[in-house]
PATORDO-655521 format. One line per 4 residues: number of its first residue (from 1); their letters; for each residue z, x, y of C-alpha. Coordinates in pm, whole numbers, always signed. Layout:
NUM	A	Z/X/Y; ...
//
This chain:
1	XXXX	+8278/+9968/+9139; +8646/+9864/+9084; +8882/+9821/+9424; +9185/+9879/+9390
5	XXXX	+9263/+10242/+9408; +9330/+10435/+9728; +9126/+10355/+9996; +8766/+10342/+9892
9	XXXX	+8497/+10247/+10082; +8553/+10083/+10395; +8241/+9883/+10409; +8120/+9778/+10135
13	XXXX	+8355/+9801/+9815; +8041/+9785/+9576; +7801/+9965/+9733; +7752/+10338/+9687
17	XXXX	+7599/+10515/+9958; +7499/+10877/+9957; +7224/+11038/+10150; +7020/+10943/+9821
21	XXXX	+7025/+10741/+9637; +7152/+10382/+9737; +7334/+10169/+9406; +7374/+9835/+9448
25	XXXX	+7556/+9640/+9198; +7563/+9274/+9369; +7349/+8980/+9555; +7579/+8994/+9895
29	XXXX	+7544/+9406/+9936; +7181/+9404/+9857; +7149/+9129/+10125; +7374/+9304/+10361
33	XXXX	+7201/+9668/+10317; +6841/+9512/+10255; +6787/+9345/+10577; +6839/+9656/+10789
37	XXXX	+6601/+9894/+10596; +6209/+9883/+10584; +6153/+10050/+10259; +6394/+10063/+9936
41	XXXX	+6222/+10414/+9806; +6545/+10549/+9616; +6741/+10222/+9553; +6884/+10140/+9219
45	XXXX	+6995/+9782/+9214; +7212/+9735/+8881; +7207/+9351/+8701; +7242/+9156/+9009
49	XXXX	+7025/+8815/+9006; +6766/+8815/+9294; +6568/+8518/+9205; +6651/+8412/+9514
53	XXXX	+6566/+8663/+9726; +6196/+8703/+9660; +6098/+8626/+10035; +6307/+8947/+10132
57	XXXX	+6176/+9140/+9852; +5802/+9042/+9975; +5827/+9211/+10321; +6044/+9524/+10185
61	XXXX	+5829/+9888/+10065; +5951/+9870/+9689; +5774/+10210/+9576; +6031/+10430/+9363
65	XXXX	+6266/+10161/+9404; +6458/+10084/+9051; +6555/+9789/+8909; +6757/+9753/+8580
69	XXXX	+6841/+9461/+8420; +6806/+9227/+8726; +6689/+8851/+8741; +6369/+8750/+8922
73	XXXX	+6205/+8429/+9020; +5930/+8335/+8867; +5564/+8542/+8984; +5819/+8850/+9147
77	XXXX	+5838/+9094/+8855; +5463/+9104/+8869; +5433/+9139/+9226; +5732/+9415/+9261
81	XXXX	+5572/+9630/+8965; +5205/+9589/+9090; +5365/+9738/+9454; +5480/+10033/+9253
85	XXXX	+5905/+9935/+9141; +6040/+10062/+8851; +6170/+9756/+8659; +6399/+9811/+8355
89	XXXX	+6386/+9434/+8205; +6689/+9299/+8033; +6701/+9343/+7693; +6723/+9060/+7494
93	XXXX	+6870/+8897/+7192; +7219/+9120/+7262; +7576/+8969/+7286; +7636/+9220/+7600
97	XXXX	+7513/+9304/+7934; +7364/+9658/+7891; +7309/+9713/+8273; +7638/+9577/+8386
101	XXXX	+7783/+9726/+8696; +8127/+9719/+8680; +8456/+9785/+8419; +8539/+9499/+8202
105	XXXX	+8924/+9353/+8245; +9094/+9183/+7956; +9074/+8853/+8047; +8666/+8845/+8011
109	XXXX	+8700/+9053/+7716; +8955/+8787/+7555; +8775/+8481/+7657; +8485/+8327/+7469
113	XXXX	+8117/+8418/+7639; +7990/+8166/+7885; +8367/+8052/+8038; +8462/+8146/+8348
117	XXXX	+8751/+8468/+8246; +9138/+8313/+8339; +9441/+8424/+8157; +9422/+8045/+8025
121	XXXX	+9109/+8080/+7848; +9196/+8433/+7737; +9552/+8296/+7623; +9421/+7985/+7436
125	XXXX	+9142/+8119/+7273; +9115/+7989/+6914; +9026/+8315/+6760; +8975/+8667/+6830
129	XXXX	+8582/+8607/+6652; +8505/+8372/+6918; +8589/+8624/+7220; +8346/+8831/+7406
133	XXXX	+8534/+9147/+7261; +8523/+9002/+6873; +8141/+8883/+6939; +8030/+9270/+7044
137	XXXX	+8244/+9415/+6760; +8056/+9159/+6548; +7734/+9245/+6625; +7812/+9630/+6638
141	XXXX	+7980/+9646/+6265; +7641/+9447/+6159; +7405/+9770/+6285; +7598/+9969/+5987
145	XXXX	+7539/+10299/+5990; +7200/+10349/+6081; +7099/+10091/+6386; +6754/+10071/+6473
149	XXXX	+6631/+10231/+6778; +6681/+9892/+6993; +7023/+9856/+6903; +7081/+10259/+6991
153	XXXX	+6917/+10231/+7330; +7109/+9942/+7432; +7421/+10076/+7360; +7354/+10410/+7521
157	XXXX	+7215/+10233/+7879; +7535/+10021/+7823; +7782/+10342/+7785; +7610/+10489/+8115
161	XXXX	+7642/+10190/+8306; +8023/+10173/+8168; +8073/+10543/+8244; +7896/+10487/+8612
165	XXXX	+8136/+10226/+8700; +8464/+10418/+8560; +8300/+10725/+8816; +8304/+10528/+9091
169	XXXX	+8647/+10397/+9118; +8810/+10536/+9406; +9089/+10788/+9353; +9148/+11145/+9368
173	XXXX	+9138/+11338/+9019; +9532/+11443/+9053; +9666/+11141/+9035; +9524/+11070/+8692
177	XXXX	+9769/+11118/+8406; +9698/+11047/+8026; +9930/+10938/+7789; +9782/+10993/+7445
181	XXXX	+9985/+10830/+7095; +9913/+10670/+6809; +9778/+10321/+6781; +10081/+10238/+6495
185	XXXX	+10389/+10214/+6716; +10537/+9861/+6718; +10625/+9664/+6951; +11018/+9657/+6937
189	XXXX	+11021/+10010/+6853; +11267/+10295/+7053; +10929/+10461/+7042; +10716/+10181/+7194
193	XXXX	+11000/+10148/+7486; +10997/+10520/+7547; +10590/+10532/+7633; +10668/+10228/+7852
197	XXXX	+10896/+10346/+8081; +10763/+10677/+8116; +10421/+10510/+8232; +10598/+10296/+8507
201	XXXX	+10752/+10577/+8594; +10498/+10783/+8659; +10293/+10489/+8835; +10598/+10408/+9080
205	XXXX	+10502/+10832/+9164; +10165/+10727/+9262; +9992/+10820/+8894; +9724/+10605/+8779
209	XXXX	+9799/+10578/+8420; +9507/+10632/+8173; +9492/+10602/+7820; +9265/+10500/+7501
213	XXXX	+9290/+10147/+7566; +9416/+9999/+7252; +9751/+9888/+7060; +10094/+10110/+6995
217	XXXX	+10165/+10345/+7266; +9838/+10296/+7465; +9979/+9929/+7549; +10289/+10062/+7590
221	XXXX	+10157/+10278/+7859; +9922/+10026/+8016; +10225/+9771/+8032; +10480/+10010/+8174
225	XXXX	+10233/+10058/+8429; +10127/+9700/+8544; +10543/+9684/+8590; +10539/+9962/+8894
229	XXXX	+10603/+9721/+9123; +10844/+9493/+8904; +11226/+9602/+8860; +11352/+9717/+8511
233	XXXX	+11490/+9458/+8406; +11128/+9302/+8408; +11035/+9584/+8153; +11366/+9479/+7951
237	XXXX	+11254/+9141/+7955; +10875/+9205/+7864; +10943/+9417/+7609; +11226/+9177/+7408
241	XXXX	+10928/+8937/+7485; +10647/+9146/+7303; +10863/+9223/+7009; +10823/+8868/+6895
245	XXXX	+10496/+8978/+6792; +10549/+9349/+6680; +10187/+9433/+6548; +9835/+9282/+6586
249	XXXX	+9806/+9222/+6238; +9789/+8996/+6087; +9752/+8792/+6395; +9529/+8949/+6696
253	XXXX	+9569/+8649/+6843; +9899/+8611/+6825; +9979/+8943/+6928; +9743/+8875/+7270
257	XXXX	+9894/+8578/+7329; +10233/+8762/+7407; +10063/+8993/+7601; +9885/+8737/+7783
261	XXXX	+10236/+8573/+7901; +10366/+8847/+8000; +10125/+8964/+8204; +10095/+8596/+8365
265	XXXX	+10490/+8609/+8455; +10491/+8993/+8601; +10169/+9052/+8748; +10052/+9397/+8765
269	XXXX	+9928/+9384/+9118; +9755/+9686/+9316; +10055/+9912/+9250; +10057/+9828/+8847
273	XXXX	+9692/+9941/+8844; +9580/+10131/+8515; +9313/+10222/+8336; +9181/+10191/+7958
277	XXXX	+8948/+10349/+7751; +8880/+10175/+7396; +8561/+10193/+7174; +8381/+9947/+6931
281	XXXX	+8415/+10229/+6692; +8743/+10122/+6626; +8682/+9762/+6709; +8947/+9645/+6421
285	XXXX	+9221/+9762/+6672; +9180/+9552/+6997; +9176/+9666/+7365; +9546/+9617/+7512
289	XXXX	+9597/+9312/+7787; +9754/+9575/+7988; +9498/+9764/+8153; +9362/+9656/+8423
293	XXXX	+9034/+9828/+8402; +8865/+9848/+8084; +8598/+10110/+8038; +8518/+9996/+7678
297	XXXX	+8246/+10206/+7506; +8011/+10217/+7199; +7981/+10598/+7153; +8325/+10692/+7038
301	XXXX	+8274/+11086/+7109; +8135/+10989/+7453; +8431/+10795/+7536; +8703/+11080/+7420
305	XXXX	+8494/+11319/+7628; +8567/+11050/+7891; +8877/+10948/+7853; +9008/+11347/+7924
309	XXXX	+8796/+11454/+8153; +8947/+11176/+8408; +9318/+11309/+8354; +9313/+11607/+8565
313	XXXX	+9697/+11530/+8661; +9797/+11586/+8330; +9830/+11427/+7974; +10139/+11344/+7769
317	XXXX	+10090/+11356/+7396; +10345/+11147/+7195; +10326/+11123/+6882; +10049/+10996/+6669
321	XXXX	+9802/+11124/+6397; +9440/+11215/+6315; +9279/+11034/+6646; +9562/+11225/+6879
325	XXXX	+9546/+11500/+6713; +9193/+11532/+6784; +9263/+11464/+7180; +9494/+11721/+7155
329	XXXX	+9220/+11963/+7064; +8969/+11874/+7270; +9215/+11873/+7596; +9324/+12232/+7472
333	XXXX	+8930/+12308/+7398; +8842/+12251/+7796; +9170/+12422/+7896; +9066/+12731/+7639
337	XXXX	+8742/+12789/+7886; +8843/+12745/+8209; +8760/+12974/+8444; +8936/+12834/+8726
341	XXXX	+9287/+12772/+8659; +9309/+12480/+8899; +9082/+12298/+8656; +9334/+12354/+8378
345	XXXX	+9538/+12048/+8325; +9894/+12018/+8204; +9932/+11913/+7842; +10288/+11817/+7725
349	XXXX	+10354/+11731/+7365; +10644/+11500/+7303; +10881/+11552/+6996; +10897/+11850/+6882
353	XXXX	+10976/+11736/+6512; +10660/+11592/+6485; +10440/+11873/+6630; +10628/+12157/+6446
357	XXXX	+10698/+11990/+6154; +10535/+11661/+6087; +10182/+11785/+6228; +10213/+12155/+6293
361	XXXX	+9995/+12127/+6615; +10265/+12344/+6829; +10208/+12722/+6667; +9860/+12666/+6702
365	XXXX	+9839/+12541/+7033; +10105/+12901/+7109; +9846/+13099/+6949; +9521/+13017/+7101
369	XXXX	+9741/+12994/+7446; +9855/+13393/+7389; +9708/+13583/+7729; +9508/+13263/+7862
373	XXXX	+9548/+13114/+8135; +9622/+12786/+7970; +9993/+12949/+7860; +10147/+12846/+8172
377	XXXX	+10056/+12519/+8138; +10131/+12354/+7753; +10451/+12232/+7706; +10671/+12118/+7391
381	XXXX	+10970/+11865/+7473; +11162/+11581/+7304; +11242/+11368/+7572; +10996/+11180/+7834
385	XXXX	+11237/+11238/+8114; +11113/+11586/+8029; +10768/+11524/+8019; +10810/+11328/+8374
389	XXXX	+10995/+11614/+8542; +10654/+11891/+8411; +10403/+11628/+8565; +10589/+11526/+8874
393	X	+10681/+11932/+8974
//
């Protein structure tokens, strides 16, 4: 679990406690929980290291009690799985943890494997290859198209464990907003400044901004949110900063070294909170420094599914191509069926040159809309102040 947003638990922040099961995702809450309980029938305890715990484990009932990807001393795996636990070993030879129990953040993903994560070592890394984000994307474009049935299993306990995490952070589904564009706005750009401001704006409302994680307007987004709490002129400032460094090509690292620098001189903070969703299916565009919790997936179609089904506030839809375009269609898909309408969620498209015009999205979004329930709530406009004024009625 991620802390951060709202309230959350009052106990303990990475625990999660229902009246079954128990998750534990590190040493101090298993401790905590572990030595007030007899039995630990209907405990799953997520990649923590409990080699040395094994007295405690010795004197606890471990039947039905799961295990994945944990650490053990030496002689305890035997003795937990002869009393009847469920171990899930970790798998080996892979450049990722598949059972880890929380959302990345860009500093480990930007910092080689093995280092402890600072925005030093993220800022200074020689090259993007050398990262933890370049290794995965590495060793993912090597599967090609057809990985063996290793390689598919550990990326499909990974995405769970990712998608687990990104459930568990604590906020109410309203205050989620997406802003959806295309990964080609520059730095520098009008367009790139618009998606900025709009996302600090809505943040400073008490949104939690989410978007696909990546470069063009998702950073914009991400960045205009970790500046809630920062005046405008620190947005002014951050973006004449980032335009040094318009694109990340040629240079990724380049382009996160900006990033980097500006996120060291305005912190985002708990206000400047925000949330992105990237995929190593399009690992050649790089997660954005911006977000400050990364739900990065494998499973591309698993992580749009994702990525809209956590913006029940609403999603703004600026301009972009085939990949929005597709979000577009899949947002208006769940809106087509829903039988509730308080489980229909705004969608406003921004610019209506491109979505008439450009990418004729608009009459077809008007005609599968005629006598739903969805009607009332698609919107065309070409300003974000307009956008802002739908989302924050």
């Amino acid at each position: 679990m991620t802390g951060g947003y709202g309230k959350g638990p009052s106990r303990l922040e990475r625990v999660r406690t229902t009246s079954s099961p128990t998750e534990i995702h590190d040493l101090d809450a298993f401790i905590e929980q572990a030595q007030h309980v007899s039995s630990l029938r209907g405990w799953f305890i997520q990649s923590v290291d409990l080699s040395g715990v094994t007295a405690l484990l010795e004197n606890l009932d471990v039947r039905n009690a799961v295990f994945l990807g944990c650490t053990f001393a030496d002689g305890a795996l035997v003795s937990l799985t002869s009393r009847g636990a469920l171990v899930f070993p970790a798998l080996p030879g892979l450049p990722f943890d598949a059972y880890r129990s929380s959302l990345y953040n860009a500093k480990e993903l930007f910092s080689p494997p093995g280092t402890q994560p600072s925005l030093s070592t993220a800022a200074t890394t020689p090259a993007y290859e050398a990262t933890y984000d370049g290794i995965v994307y590495g060793w993912y474009n090597d599967l090609g198209p057809h990985p063996d049935i290793a390689a598919e299993l550990a990326m499909t306990l990974h995405d769970h464990a990712i998608g687990d995490a990104l459930a568990e952070l604590p906020h109410e589904h309203e205050e989620f907003v997406g802003i959806m564009g295309g990964h080609a706005v520059r730095r520098g750009t009008a367009e790139y400044a618009a998606a900025a401001d709009l996302a600090r704006r809505l943040a400073q409302g008490g949104h939690v901004i989410v978007t696909g994680g990546g470069p063009g307007a998702m950073e914009a987004a991400n960045l205009g949110a970790s500046l809630a709490a920062h005046p405008e002129s620190a947005l002014e400032e951050a973006l004449t900063e980032l335009a040094q460094v318009p694109d990340f090509r040629p240079s990724i690292d380049a382009w996160a070294r900006a990033a980097f620098g500006v996120a060291e001189r305005w912190p985002a903070g708990e206000r400047g909170r925000s949330i992105g969703i990237p995929t190593w299916f399009y690992g050649h565009e790089p997660p954005n420094v911006f977000a400050t919790d990364i739900a990065k997936f494998f499973n591309n179609a698993l992580r749009e599914d994702t990525l809209l089904h956590r913006c029940r506030g609403g999603i703004v839809v600026l301009p972009g191509a085939a990949g929005t375009t597709q979000e577009v269609f899949q947002a208006t898909t769940w809106n087509y069926y829903a039988s509730d309408e308080a489980d229909i969620m705004p969608l406003v498209l921004v610019n209506s040159d491109h979505w008439q015009r450009r990418l004729p999205v608009w009459p077809l979004l008007q005609a599968l809309s005629r006598d739903r329930m969805m009607g009332r709530h698609i919107h065309l406009v070409d300003q974000v102040d307009e956008a802002l004024a739908i989302l924050q009625k």
